[in-house]
C-alpha positions as CSV (number, residue, x, y, z in Angstrom):
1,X,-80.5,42.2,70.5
2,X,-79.5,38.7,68.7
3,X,-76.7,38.3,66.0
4,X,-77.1,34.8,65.7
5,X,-72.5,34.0,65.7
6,X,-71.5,32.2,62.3
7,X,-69.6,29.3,63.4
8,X,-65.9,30.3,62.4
9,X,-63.0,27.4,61.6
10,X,-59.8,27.6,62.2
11,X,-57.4,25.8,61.8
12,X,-57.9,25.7,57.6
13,X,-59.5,22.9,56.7
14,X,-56.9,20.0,55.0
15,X,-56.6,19.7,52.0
16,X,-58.4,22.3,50.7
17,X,-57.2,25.2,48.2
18,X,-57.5,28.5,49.8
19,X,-56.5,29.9,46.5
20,X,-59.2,28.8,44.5
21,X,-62.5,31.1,43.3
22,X,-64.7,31.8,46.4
23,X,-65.6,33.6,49.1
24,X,-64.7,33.6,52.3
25,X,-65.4,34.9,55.6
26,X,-62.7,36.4,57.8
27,X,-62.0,37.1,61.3
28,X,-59.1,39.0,62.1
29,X,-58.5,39.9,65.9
30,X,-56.3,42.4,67.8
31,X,-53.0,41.0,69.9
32,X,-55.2,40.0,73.4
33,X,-58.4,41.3,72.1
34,X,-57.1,45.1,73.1
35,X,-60.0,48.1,71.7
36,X,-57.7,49.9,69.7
37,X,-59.9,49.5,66.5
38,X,-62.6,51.5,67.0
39,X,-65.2,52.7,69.2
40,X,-69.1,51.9,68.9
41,X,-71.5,54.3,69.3
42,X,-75.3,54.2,69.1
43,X,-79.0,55.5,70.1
44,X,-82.3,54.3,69.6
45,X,-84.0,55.9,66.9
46,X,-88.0,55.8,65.5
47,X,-86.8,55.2,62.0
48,X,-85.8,51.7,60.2
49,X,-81.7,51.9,59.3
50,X,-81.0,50.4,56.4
51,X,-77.5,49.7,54.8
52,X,-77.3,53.2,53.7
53,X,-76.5,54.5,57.3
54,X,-73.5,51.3,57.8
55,X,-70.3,52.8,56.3
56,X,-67.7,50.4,55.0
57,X,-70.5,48.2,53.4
58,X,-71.5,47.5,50.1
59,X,-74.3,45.2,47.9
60,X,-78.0,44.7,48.6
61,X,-79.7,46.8,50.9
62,X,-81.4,44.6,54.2
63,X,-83.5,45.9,56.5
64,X,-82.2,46.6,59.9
65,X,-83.8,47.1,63.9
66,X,-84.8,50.3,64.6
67,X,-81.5,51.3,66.1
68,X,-78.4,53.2,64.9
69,X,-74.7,52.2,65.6
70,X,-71.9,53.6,64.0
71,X,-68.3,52.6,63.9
72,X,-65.9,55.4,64.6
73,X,-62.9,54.5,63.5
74,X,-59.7,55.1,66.2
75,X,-56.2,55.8,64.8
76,X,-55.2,52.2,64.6
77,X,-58.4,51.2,62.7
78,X,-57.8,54.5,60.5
79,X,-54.9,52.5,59.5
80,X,-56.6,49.0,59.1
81,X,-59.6,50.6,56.8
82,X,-56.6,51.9,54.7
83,X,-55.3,48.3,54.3
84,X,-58.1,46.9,53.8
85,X,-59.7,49.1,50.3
86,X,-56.1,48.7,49.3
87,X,-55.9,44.6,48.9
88,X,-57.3,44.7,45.7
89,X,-54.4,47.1,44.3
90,X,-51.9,44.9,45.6
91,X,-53.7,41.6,44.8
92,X,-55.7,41.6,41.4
93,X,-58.6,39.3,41.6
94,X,-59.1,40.0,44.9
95,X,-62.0,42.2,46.0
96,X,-63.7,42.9,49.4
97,X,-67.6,42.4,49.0
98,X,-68.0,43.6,53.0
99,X,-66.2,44.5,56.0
100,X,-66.3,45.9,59.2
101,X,-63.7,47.5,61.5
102,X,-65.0,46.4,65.2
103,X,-63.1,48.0,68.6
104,X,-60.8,44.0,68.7
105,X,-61.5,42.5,65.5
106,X,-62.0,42.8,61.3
107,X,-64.6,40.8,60.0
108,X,-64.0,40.5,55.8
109,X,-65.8,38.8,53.3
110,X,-63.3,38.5,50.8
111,X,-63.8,37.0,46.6
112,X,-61.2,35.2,45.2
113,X,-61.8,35.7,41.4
114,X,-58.8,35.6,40.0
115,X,-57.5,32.4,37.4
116,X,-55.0,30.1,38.6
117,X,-51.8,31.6,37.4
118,X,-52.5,35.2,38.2
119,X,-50.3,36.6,41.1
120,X,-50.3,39.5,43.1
121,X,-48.6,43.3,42.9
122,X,-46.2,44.7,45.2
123,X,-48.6,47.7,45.5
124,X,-46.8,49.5,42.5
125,X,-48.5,47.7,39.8
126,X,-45.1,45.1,39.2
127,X,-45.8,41.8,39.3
128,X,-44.9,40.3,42.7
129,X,-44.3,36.2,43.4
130,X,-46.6,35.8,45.7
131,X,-49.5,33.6,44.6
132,X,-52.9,34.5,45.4
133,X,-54.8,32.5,48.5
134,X,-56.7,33.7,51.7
135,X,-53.3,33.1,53.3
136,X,-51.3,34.8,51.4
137,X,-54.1,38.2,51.7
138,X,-54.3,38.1,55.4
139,X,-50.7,37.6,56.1
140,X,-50.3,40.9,53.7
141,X,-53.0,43.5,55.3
142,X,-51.6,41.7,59.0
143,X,-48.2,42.8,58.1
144,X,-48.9,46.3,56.9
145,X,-51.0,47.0,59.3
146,X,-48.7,46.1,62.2
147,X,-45.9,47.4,60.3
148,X,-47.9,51.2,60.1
149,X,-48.7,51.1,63.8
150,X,-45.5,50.1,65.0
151,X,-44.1,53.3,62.7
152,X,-45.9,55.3,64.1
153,X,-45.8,54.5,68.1
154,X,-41.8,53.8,66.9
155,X,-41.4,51.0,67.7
156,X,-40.4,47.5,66.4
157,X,-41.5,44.0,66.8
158,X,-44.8,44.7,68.8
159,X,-47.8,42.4,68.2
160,X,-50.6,44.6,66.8
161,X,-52.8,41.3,65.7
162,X,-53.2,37.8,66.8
163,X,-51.0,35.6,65.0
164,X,-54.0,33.2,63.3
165,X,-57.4,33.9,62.1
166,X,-60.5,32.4,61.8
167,X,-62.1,31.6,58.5
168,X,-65.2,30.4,57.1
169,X,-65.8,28.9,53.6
170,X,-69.3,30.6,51.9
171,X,-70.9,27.8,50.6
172,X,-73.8,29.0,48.7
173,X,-75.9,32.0,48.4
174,X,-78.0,32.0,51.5
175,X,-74.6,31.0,53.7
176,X,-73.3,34.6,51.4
177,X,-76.3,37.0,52.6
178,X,-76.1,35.2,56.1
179,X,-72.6,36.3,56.7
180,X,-73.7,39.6,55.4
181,X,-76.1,40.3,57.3
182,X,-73.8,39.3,60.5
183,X,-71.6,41.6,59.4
184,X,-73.5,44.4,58.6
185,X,-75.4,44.0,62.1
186,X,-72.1,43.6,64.2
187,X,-72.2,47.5,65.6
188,X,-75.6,46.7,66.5
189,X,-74.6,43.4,68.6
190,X,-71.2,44.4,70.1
191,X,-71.8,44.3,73.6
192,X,-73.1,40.8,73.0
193,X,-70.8,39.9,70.3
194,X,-68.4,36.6,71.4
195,X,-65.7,38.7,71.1
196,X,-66.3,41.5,73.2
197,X,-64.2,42.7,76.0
198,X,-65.0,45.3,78.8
């Protein structure tokens, strides 16, 4: 089965404001591309899935092959899904339209709706320094996550996530449901995904 790959860009693109109202897609993916995320499991099935049966998914519904996967979450990934519903807490005008936790990688699309001078929250509800940008997001859920996991393996200093991401600027509506759509339909594609490892 095809998941047509959106073309992800990294390094950001110069001179523009990662901080400013939009969407973007994200691609976060584990230190050496190790399967500690999750696990994919699937089976054929006579009856159309539709968004209904894709947990950690919101919006329209879309119509989707006549196949099951499901995404069960591993201990690590039980930690990154935690990270993940929690941005907007720590960052107000911040919101998560869409994600999914695969076995090596995150793929977000994250809204930026927030004014210019608004700021973030240390979690707490005080004000924190820290303005708002893509940057300034990923670096957050990348540090608590690895901070978690190193917790609770006790240890310190191990690499849980690559050190960059990969990023895509949503241009317009159909570039929106497109992205959407790819993430929705990632389970579904894994084993042909351009990240997957054996």
């Amino acid at each position: 089965m095809q998941n047509e790959q959106p073309k992800r860009k990294s390094p950001r693109l110069r001179g523009y404001d990662y901080g400013s109202t939009g969407i973007y897609f994200i691609t976060i993916c584990v230190h050496n591309k190790k399967r500690i995320l999750s696990k994919i499991v699937g089976e054929r099935s006579p009856i159309p899935y539709t968004e209904s049966h894709y947990p950690n998914t919101v919006g329209e519904g879309f119509p989707l092959p006549y196949q099951f996967a499901e995404v069960n979450l591993l201990y690590c990934g039980k930690i990154a899904d935690k990270w993940i519903n929690r941005i907007p807490e720590h960052f107000k005008g911040v919101s998560v339209d869409c994600y999914v936790i695969m076995p090596n990688h995150i793929h977000l699309l994250l809204r930026i709706t927030k004014d210019q001078n608004q700021k973030g929250t240390d979690g707490r509800g005080n004000p924190s320094p820290t303005e708002i940008s893509v940057n300034s997001v990923v670096g957050w859920i990348k540090y608590q996550i690895t901070r978690e996991i190193n917790n609770k393996l006790n240890k310190t200093g191990e690499k849980v996530l690559q050190r960059s991401y990969y990023d895509h600027i949503i241009r317009d509506r159909d570039d929106y449901y497109r992205i959407y759509k790819y993430i929705k339909k990632n389970p579904l594609c894994w084993q042909t995904d351009i990240l997957y490892t054996e």
